[in-house]
C-alpha positions as CSV (number, residue, x, y, z in Angstrom):
1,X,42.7,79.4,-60.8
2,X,41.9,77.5,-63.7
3,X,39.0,74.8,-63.1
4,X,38.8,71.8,-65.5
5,X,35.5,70.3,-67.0
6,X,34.8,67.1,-65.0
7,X,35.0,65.1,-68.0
8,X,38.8,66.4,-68.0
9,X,39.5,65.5,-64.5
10,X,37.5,61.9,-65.1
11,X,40.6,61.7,-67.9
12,X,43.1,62.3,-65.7
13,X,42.3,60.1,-62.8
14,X,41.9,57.7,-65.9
15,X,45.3,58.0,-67.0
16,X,46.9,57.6,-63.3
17,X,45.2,54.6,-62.7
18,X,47.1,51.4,-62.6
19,X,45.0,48.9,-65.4
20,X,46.1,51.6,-67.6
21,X,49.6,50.9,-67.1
22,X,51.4,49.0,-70.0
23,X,52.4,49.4,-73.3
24,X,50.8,48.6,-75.2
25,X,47.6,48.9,-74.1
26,X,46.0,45.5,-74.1
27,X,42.6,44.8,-76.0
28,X,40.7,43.4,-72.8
29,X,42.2,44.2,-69.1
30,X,40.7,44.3,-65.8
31,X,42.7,44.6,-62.8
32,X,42.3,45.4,-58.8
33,X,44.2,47.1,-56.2
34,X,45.4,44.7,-54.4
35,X,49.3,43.9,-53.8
36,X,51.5,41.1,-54.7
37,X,55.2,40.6,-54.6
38,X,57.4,38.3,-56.4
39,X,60.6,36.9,-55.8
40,X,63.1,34.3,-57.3
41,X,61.5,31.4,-55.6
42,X,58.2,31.4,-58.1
43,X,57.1,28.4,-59.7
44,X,57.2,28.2,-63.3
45,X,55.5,25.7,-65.4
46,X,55.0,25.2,-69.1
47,X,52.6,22.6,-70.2
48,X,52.5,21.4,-66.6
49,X,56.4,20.8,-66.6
50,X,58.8,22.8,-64.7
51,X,61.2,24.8,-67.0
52,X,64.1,26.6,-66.0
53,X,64.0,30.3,-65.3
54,X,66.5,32.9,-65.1
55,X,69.8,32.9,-66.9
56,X,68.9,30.2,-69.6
57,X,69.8,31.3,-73.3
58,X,67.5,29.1,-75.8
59,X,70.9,27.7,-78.3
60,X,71.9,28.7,-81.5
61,X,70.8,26.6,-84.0
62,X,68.1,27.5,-87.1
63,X,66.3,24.7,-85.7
64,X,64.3,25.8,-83.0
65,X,62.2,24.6,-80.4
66,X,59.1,25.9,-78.4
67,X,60.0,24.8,-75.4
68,X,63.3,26.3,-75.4
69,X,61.8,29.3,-76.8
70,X,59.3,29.8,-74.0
71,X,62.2,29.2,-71.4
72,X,64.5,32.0,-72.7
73,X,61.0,34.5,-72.8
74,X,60.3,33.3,-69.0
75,X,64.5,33.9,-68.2
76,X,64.3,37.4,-69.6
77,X,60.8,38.4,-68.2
78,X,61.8,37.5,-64.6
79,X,65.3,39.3,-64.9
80,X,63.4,43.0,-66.1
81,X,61.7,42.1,-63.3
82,X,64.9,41.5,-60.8
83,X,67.5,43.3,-62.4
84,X,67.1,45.7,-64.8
85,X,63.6,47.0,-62.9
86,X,63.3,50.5,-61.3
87,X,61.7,52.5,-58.7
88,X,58.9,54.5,-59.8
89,X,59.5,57.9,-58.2
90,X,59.3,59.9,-61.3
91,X,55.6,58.7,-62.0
92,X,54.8,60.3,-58.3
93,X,54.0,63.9,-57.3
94,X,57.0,64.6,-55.3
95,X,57.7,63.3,-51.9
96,X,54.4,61.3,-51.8
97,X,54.4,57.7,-50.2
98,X,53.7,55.8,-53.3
99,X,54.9,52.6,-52.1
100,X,52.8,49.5,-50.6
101,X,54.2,48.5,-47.0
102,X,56.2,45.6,-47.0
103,X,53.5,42.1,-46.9
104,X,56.1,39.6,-48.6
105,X,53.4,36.8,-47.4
106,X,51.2,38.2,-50.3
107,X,53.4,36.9,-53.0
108,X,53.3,35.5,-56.3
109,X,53.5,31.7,-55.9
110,X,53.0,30.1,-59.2
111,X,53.6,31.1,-63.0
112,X,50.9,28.3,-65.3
113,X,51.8,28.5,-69.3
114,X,49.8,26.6,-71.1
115,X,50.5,26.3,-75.0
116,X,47.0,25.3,-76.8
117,X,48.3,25.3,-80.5
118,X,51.2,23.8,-81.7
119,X,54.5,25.6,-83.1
120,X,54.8,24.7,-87.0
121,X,57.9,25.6,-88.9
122,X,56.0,29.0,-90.1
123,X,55.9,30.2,-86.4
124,X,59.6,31.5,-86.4
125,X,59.5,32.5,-89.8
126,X,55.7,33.3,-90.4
127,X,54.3,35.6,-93.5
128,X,51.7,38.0,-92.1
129,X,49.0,36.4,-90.1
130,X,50.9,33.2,-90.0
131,X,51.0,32.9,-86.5
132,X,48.3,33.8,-83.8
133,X,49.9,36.3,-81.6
134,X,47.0,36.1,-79.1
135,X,47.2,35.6,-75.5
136,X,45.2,35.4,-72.2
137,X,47.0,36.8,-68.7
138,X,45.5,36.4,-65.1
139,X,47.0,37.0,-62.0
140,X,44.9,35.8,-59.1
141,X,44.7,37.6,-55.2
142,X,46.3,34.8,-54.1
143,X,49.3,35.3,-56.7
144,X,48.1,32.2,-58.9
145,X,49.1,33.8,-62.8
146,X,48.0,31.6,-65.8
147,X,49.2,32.1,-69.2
148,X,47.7,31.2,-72.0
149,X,48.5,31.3,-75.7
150,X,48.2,29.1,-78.7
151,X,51.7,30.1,-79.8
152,X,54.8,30.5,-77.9
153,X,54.7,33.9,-79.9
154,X,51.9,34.5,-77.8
155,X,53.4,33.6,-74.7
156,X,56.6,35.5,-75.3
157,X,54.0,38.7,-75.6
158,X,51.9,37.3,-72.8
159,X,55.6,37.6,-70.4
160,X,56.7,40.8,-71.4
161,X,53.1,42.0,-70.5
162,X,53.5,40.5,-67.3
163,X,56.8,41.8,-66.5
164,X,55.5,45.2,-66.8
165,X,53.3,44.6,-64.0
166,X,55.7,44.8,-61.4
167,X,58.3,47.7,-60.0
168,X,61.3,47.7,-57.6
169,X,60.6,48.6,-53.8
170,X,63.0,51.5,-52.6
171,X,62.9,49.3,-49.1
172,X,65.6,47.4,-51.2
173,X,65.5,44.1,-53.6
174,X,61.8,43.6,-53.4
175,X,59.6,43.6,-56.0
176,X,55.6,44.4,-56.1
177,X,52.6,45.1,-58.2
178,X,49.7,46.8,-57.1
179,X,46.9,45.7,-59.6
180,X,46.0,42.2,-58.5
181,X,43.8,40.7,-60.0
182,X,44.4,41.0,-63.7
183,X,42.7,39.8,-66.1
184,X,43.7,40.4,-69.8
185,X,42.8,39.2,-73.4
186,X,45.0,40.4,-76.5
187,X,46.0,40.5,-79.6
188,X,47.4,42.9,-82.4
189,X,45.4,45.1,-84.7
190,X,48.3,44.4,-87.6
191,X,50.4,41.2,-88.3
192,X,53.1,43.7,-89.4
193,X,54.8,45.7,-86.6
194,X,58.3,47.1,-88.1
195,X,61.1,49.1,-88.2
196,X,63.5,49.5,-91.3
197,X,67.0,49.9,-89.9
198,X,69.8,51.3,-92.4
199,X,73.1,49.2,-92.3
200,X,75.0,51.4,-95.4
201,X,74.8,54.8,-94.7
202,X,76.8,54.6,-91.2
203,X,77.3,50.6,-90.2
204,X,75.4,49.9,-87.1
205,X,77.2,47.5,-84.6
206,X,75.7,43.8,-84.6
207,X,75.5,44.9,-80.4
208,X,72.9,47.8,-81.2
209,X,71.2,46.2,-83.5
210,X,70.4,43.3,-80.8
211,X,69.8,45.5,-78.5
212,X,66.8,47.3,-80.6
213,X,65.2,43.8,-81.2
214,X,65.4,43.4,-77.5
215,X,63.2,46.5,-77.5
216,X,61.1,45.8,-79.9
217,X,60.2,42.7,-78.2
218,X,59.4,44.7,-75.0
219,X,56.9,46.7,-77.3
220,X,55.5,44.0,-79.4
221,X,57.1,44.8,-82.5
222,X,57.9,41.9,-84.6
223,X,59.4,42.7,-88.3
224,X,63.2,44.1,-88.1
225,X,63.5,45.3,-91.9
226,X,67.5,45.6,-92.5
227,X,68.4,47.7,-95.4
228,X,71.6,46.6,-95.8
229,X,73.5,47.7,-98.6
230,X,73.1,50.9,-100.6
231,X,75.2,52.7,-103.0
232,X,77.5,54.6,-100.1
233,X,78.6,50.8,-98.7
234,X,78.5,47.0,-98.9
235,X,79.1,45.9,-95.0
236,X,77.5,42.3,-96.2
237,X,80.0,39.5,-96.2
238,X,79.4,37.1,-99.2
239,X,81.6,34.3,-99.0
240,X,81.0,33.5,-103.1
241,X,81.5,37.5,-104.2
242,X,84.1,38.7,-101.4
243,X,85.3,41.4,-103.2
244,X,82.0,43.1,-102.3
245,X,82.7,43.6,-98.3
246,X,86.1,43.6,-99.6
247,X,86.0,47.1,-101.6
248,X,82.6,48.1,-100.5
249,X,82.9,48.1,-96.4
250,X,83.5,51.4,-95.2
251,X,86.1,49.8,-93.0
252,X,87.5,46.1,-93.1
253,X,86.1,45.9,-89.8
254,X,82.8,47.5,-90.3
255,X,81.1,43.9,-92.2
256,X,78.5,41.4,-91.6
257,X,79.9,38.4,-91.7
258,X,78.0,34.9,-92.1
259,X,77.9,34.4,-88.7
260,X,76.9,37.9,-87.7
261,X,74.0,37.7,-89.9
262,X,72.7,34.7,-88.9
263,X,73.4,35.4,-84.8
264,X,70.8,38.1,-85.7
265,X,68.1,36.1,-87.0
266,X,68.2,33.3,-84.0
267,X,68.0,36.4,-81.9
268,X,65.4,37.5,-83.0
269,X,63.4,34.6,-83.4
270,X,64.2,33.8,-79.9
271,X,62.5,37.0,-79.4
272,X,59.4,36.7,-81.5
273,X,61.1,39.8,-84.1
274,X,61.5,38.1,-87.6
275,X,64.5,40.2,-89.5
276,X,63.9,40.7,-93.3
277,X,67.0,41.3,-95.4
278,X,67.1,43.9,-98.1
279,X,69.3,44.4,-101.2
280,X,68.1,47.2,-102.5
281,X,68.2,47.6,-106.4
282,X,68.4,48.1,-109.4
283,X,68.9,51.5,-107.7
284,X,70.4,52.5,-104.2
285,X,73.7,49.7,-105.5
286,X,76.7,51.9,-107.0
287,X,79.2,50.7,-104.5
288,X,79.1,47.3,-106.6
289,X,81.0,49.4,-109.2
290,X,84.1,49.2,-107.0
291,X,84.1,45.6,-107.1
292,X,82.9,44.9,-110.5
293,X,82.6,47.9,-112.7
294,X,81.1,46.1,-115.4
295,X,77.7,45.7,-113.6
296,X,76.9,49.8,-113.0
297,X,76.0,52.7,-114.8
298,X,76.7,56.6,-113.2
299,X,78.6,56.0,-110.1
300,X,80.0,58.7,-108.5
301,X,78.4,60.9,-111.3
302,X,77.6,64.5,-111.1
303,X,75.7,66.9,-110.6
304,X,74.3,64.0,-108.6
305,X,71.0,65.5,-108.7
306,X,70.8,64.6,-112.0
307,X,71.2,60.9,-111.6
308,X,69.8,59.9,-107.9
309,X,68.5,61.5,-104.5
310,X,71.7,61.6,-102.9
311,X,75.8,60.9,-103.8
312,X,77.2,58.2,-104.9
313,X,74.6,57.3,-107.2
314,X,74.7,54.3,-109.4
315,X,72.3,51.7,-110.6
316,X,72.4,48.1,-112.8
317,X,73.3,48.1,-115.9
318,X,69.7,46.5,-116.7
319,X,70.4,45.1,-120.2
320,X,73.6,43.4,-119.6
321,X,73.8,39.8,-119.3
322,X,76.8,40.4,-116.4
323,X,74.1,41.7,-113.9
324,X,71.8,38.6,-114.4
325,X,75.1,36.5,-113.9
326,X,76.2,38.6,-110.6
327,X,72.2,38.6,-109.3
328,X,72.4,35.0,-110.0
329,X,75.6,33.9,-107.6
330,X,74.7,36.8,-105.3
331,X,71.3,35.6,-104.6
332,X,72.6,31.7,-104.5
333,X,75.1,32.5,-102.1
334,X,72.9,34.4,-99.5
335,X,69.2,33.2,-99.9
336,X,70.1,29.9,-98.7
337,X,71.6,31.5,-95.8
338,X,68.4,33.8,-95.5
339,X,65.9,31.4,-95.8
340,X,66.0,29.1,-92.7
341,X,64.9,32.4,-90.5
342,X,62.8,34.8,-92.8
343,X,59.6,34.6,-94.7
344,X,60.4,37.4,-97.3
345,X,63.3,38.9,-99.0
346,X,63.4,42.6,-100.0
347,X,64.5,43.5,-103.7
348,X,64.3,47.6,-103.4
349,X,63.5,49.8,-106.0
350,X,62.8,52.9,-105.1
351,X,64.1,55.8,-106.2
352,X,65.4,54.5,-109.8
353,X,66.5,57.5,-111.7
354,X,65.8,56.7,-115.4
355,X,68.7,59.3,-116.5
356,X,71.1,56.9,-115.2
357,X,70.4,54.7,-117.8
358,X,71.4,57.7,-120.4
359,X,74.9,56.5,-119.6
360,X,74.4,53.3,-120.2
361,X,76.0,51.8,-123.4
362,X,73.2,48.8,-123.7
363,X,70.4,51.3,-123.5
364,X,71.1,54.7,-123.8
365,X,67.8,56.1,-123.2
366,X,65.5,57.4,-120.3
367,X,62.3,56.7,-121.9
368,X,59.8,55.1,-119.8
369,X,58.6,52.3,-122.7
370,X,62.0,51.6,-123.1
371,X,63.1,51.1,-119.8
372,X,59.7,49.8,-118.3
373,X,59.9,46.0,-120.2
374,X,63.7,45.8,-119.2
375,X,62.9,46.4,-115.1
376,X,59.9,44.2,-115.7
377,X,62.4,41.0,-117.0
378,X,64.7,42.0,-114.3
379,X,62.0,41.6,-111.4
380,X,60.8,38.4,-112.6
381,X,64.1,37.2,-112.6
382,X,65.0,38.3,-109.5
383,X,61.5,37.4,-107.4
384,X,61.7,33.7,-109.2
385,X,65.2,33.5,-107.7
386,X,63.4,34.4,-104.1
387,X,60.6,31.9,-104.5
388,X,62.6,29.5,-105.5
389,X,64.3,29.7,-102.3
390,X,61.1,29.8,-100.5
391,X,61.1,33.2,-99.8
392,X,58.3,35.9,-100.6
393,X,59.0,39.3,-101.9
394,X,59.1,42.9,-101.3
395,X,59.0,45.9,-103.0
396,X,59.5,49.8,-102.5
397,X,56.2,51.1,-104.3
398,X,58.1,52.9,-107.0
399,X,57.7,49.5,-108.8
400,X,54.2,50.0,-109.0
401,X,53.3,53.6,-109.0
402,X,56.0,54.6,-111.3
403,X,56.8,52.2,-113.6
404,X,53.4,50.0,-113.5
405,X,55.0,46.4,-112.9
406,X,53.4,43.7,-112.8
407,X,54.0,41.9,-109.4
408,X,53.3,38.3,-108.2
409,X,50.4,38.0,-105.6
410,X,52.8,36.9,-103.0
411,X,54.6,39.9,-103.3
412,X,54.4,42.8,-100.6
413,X,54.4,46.4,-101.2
414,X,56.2,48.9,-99.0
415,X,54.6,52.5,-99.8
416,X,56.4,55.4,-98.4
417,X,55.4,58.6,-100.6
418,X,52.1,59.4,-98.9
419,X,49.4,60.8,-100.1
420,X,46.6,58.1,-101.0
421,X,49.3,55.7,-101.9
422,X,48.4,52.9,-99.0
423,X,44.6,53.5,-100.3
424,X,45.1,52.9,-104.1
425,X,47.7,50.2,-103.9
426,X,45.1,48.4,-101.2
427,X,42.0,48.8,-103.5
428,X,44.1,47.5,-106.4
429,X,44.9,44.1,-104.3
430,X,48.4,44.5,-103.1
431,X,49.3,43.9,-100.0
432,X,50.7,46.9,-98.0
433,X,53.0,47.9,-95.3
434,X,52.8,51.6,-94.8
435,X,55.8,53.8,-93.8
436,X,54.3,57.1,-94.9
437,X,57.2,59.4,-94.5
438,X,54.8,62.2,-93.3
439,X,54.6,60.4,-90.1
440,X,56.7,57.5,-90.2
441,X,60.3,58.5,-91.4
442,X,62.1,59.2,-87.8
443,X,65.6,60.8,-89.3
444,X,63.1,63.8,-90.5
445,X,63.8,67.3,-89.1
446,X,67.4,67.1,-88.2
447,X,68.5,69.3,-90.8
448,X,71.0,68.6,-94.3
449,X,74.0,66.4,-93.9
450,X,74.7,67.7,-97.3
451,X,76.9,71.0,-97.4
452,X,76.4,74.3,-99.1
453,X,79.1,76.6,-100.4
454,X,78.8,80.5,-100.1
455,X,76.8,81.2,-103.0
456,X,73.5,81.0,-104.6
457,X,72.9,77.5,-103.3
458,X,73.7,78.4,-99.7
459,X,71.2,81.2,-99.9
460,X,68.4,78.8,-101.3
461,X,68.3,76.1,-98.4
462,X,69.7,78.2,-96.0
463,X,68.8,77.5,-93.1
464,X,69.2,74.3,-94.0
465,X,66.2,72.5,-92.9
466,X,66.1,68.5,-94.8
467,X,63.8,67.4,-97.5
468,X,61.1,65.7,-94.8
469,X,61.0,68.2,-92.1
470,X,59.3,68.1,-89.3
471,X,60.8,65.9,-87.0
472,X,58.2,62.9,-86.6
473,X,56.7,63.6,-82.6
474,X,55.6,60.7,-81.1
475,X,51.9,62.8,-80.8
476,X,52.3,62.6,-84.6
477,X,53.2,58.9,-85.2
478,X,50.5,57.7,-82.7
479,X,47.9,59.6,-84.6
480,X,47.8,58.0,-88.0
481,X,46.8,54.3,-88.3
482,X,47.5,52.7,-91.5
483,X,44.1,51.5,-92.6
484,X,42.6,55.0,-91.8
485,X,39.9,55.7,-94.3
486,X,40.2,52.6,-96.2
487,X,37.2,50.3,-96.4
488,X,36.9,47.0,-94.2
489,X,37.2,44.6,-97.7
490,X,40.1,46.8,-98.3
491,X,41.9,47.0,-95.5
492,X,42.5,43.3,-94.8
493,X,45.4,44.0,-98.0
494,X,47.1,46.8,-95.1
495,X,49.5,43.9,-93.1
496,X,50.6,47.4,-91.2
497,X,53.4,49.4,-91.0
498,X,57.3,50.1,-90.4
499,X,59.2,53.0,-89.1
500,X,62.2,53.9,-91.4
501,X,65.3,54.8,-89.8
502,X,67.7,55.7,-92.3
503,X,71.3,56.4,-91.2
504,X,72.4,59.1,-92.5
505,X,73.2,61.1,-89.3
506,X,72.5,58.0,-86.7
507,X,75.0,56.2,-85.3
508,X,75.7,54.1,-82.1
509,X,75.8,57.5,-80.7
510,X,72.1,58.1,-80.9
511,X,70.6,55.1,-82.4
512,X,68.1,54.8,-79.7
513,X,67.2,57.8,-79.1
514,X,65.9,58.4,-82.2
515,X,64.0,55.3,-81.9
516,X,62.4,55.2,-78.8
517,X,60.3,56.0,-77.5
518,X,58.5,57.1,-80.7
519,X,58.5,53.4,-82.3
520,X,56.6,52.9,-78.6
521,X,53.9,55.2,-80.2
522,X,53.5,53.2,-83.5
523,X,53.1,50.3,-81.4
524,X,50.6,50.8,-79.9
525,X,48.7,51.5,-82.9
526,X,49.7,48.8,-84.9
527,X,49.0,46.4,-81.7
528,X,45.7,48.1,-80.3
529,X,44.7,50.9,-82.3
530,X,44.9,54.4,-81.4
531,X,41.2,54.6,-80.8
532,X,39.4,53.4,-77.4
533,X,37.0,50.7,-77.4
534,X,34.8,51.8,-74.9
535,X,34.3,55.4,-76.8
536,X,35.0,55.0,-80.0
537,X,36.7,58.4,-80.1
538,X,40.8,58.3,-80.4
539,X,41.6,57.6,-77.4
540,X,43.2,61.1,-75.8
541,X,47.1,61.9,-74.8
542,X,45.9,62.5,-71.4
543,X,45.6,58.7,-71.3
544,X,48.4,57.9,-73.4
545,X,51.4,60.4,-72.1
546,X,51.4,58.8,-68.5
547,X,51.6,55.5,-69.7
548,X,54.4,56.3,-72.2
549,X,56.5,57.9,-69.6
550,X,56.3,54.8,-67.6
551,X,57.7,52.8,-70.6
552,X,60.1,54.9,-71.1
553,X,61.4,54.9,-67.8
554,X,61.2,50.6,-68.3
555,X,63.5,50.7,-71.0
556,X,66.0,53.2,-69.8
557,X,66.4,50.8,-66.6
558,X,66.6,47.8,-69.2
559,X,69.7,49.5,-71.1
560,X,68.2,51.4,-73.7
561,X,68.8,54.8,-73.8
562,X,65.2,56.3,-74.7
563,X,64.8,59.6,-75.3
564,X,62.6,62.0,-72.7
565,X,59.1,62.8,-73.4
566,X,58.3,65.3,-70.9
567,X,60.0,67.1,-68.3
568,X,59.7,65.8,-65.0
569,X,57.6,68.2,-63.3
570,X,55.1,66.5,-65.6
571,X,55.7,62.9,-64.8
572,X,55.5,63.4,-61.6
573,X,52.0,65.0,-61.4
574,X,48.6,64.1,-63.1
575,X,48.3,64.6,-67.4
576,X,46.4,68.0,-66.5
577,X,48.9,69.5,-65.2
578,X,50.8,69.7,-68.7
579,X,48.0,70.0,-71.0
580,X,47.4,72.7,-73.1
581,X,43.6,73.8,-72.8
582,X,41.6,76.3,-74.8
């Protein structure tokens, strides 16, 4: 028999106990042991007027209202709680009576929000650290709760913290929690809690991609990054260019259409999840050559390794006067359409291969001095388009740590190479997100989609591992934090981070599963550090792996179909039991 250290077993009981329950982990919390139950027959107020609860949908409109807002967080917080909540039995040693005996008199009899700040235009669309995400949660003995946030951000983070307070009763529809009182303060670590979906290497349906804003919501997230287009497809309706969707789509079916686009924007907003358009480029955009071939140099060229990172290749034609021309409708047609909903618009540029310009007529070159001033006038023109409309930009770091351009201060970086890129572009006074593919690309370590023939080049890669393996563990993801190693004056330019899923071999198939719950694990860090307060040290798995199970089993139950962590046998007994000791 193996005895633990008491320090281990202090862990442990640690990690089983109740205030340690949700994800993330608040800043501040204090709770009891006492039980409560709730029911459909709970008061709800906001600003001391009764609101309507379950099944109200805030409308869709780009004008929105905080009110309306707040109701639709309310409607969806009480039904996780109702009906889509589960029965805990897999967070139990087996066969145990887990369960609080039936008290309905103890019962939850009021819900008190109570905005302090008032919503401006910049709280649905805000640039990072717009809006104050903070919030203040207390549920009494007597099942008095009081909300309070100076956004309705805030108290859309406030109810899904809430919600996660309370299981389903195995006695039938009944609905308890046992941690009364709670007490919590909170607020994120990073104003910048993402996840870059790709739209162009296999179309995601408008359905899934709902359905991961709904669970980054649950997990505090807020930035949904869609790369939309690339060189493989165009699914992005654009009314003024149609022939783009047109030849581009993989399908005529497989689009975005106006309408699509912007039902994904209210939905998030009515989520607190801001969606931030991409079109990448002057890379990553051959498919434009079906529509217009007078725009792009090297599509469909070969050896493709020659002119890009993977097949079909094709980049602008960056000293014609056409692509200014097409930039120009393009971005006239869509930013409008963008701007309503979204603080920043994403212009690309990584992974420009300068041979491609070799095949260009205009230029013929790959020299860096002559190709440097040409993508310099073609950012400007491009980033003066998005200001214009508003907008702020973003950039794939390429733009900086290859080819030196000069950016505009408003302009975000997005830094994905590794290495002491987040550091240097920081300490040169950019402002950052980090998506570090050692740790944050989650489509590493399924192998090559790309085939090998019998031959020399099947006996080189074989067996066929991809460019990024590992696969990115969630124990991986949760321990690097963006700012690590950066200093304090420095790390105010880090707005934090965004997991990359690029499509390559995900589908509606697996979408989520790839996703959660390893974006969980980012989440946490980006909303409350991976380090613990009290300690100072990073705060152990033995703490973490109970609590993640437990949202994991939450968002199965809610309809997404997160992946396993552990086996059972571990879930159901304390973090010990499954830990690997020296």
């Amino acid at each position: 028999m193996m005895l633990l250290p008491k320090a281990v077993l202090a862990i442990a009981a640690l990690a089983f106990s109740p205030a340690n329950a949700l994800w993330p982990i608040p800043q501040k919390i204090s709770t009891g042991d006492g039980v409560l139950f709730i029911d459909q027959a709970v008061r709800v107020t906001y600003n001391g007027v009764p609101i309507i609860t379950i099944g109200y949908t805030p409308p869709a409109s780009s004008h929105f209202d905080s009110r309306q807002i707040v109701q639709g967080g309310v409607s969806r917080a009480l039904q996780s709680i109702f009906s889509t909540n589960y029965v805990p039995w897999k967070l139990h040693p087996r066969n145990s009576n887990f369960e609080p005996k039936l008290a309905l008199q103890n019962r939850v009899q009021t819900i008190a929000i109570q905005q302090t700040g008032k919503d401006s235009a910049s709280t649905f669309k805000p640039r990072a650290g717009d809006v104050d995400e903070s919030y203040s949660l207390t549920v009494s003995k007597t099942g008095q709760v009081s909300i309070t946030a100076k956004s309705s951000t805030g108290v859309l983070h406030a109810l899904e913290t809430f919600s996660q307070l309370f299981y389903k009763h195995s006695a039938g529809p009944f609905y308890y929690t046992t941690q009364a009182p709670v007490s919590i303060t909170d607020s994120p670590k990073y104003p910048h809690r993402g996840i870059m979906l790709d739209l162009a290497r296999n179309y995601q349906t408008v359905d899934d991609i709902k359905r991961t804003i709904d669970a980054m919501s649950w997990n505090k997230l807020n930035r949904l990054h869609l790369h939309i287009t690339d060189s493989q497809s165009w699914p992005l309706v654009i009314p003024s260019l149609p022939k783009l969707s047109q030849a581009g789509a993989y399908h005529p079916s497989l689009v975005y259409t106006p309408a699509d686009l912007a039902g994904i924007f209210q939905y998030g907003v009515a989520r607190g999840v801001e969606v931030i358009t991409e079109i990448d480029m002057p890379g990553h955009i051959g498919v434009v050559d079906l529509a217009y071939n007078d725009l792009i140099v090297a599509y469909e060229q070969m050896p493709y390794q020659y002119y890009c990172a993977e097949p079909p290749c094709g980049a602008f034609s960056m000293n014609s006067s056409k692509v200014y021309d097409f930039v120009d409708a393009l971005f006239d047609d869509l930013l409008p359409r963008v701007a309503p909903y979204s603080a920043y618009f994403h212009t690309g540029g990584d992974e420009l291969n300068a041979n491609d310009s070799m095949l260009d007529p205009h230029i013929r070159s790959n020299a860096t001095d002559v190709l440097q001033p040409l993508l310099q006038k073609f950012l400007n023109f491009a980033h003066a388009k998005i200001r214009a409309a508003g907008l702020s930009p973003f950039v794939w770091e390429e733009m900086v740590t290859t080819w030196n351009l000069t950016l505009g201060n408003d302009t975000v970086v997005q830094s994905w190479l590794g290495g002491t890129a987040v550091k240097d572009l920081a300490e040169s006074g950019h402002k950052v997100i980090d998506t570090d593919y050692n740790f944050y690309y989650l489509d590493c370590g399924r192998g090559q989609w790309v085939n090998f023939p019998n031959g020399a080049s099947f006996d080189t890669y074989y067996p066929f591992g991809d460019w990024c393996a590992p696969t990115k563990n969630w124990r991986l993801i949760y321990s690097h934090d963006p700012a690590a190693g950066i200093s304090a004056s420095h790390a105010k330019n880090v707005l934090g981070g965004e997991l990359a899923v690029w499509s390559e071999m995900i589908d509606a198939s697996n979408l989520d599963n790839i996703i959660w719950p390893r974006a969980s694990a980012a989440g946490e860090v980006w909303w409350s550090g991976n380090v613990d307060a009290a300690t100072g040290q990073n705060r152990s798995q033995l703490e973490v792996v109970p609590r993640l199970n437990e949202f994991r089993e939450r968002m199965l139950a809610r309809g997404v179909s997160a992946m396993p962590i552990q086996m059972t046998y571990c879930t159901q007994l304390n973090a010990t039991a499954c830990a690997l000791f020296p």
